[in-house]
C-alpha positions in Angstrom: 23.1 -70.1 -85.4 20.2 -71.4 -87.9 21.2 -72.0 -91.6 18.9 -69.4 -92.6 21.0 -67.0 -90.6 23.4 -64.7 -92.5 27.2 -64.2 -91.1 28.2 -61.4 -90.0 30.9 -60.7 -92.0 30.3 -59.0 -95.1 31.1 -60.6 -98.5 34.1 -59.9 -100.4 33.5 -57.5 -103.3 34.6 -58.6 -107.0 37.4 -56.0 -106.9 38.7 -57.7 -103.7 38.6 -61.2 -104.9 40.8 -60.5 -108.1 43.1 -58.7 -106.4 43.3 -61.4 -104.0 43.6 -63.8 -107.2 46.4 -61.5 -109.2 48.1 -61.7 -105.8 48.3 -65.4 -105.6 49.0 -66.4 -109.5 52.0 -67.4 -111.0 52.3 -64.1 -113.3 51.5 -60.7 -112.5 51.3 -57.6 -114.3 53.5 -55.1 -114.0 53.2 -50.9 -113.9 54.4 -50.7 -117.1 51.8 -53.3 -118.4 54.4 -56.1 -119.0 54.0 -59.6 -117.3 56.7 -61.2 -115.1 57.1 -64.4 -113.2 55.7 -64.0 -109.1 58.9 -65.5 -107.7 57.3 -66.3 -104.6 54.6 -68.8 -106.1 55.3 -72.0 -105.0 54.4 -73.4 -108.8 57.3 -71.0 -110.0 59.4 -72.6 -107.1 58.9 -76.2 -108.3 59.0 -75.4 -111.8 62.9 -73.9 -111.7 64.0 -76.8 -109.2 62.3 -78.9 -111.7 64.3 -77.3 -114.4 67.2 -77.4 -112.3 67.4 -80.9 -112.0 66.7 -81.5 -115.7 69.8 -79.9 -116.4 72.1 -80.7 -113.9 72.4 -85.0 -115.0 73.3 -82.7 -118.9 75.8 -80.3 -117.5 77.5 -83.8 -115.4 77.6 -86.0 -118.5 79.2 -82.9 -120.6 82.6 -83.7 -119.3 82.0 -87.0 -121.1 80.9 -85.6 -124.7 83.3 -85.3 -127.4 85.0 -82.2 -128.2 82.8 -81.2 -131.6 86.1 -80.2 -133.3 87.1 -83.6 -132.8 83.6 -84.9 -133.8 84.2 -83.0 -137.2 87.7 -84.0 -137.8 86.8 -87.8 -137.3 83.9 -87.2 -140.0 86.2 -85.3 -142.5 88.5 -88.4 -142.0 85.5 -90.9 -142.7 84.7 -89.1 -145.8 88.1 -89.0 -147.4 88.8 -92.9 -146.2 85.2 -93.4 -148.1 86.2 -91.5 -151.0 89.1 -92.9 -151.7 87.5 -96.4 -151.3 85.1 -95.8 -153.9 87.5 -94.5 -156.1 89.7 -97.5 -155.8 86.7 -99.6 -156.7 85.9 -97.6 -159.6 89.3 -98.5 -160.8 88.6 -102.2 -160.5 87.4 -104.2 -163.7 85.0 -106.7 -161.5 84.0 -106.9 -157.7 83.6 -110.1 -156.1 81.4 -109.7 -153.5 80.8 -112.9 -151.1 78.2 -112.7 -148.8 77.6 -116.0 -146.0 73.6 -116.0 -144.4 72.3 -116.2 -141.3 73.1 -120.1 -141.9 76.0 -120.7 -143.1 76.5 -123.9 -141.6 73.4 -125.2 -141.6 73.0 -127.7 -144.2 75.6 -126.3 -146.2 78.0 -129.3 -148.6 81.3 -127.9 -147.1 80.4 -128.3 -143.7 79.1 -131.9 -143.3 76.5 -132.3 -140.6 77.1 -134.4 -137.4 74.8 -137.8 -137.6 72.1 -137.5 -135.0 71.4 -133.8 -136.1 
């Protein structure tokens, strides 16, 4: 058969091809004009495995997670332990607050340094 020769089989018509195309997507449109998932697409496929295994490590480390009613009574218990803190320094005439740096014993006159250092 010469390039110039035509095949035999006739070409698709436009209303084929889309068909054809709707059949093979991800979505399709329903009767009633609404769109739903094509189960059968592999990209559908993959994407609920993928989402799947995203949730499964979640759902494994739940067992782990605090109960949030204990989560909220540990922060109710904060606040009044904070609260009556500030309330005790409020009631204080002065505040001696001592702070040591990074280094402390690094040259300080209390702490004599070794000879050789």
């Amino acid at each position: 058969m010469s390039i110039t020769e035509r095949s035999k089989e006739p070409e698709p018509t436009r209303e084929k091809v889309a068909v054809e195309y709707r059949d093979h997507a991800a979505i399709r449109v329903c009767d009633d004009e609404l769109w739903e998932l094509n189960v059968g697409q592999n990209a559908v496929q993959s994407g609920r495995q993928a989402g799947r295994d995203r949730i499964a490590p979640v759902r494994r480390r739940s067992q782990w997670r605090p109960d949030p009613s204990a989560v909220e009574e540990a922060h109710r218990q904060f606040e009044r332990e904070r609260e009556a803190k500030a309330k005790r320094l409020a009631q204080m005439g002065r505040i001696v607050i001592h702070s040591t740096g990074a280094g402390w014993n690094r040259g300080s006159p209390a702490i004599p340094r070794k000879a050789g250092r």
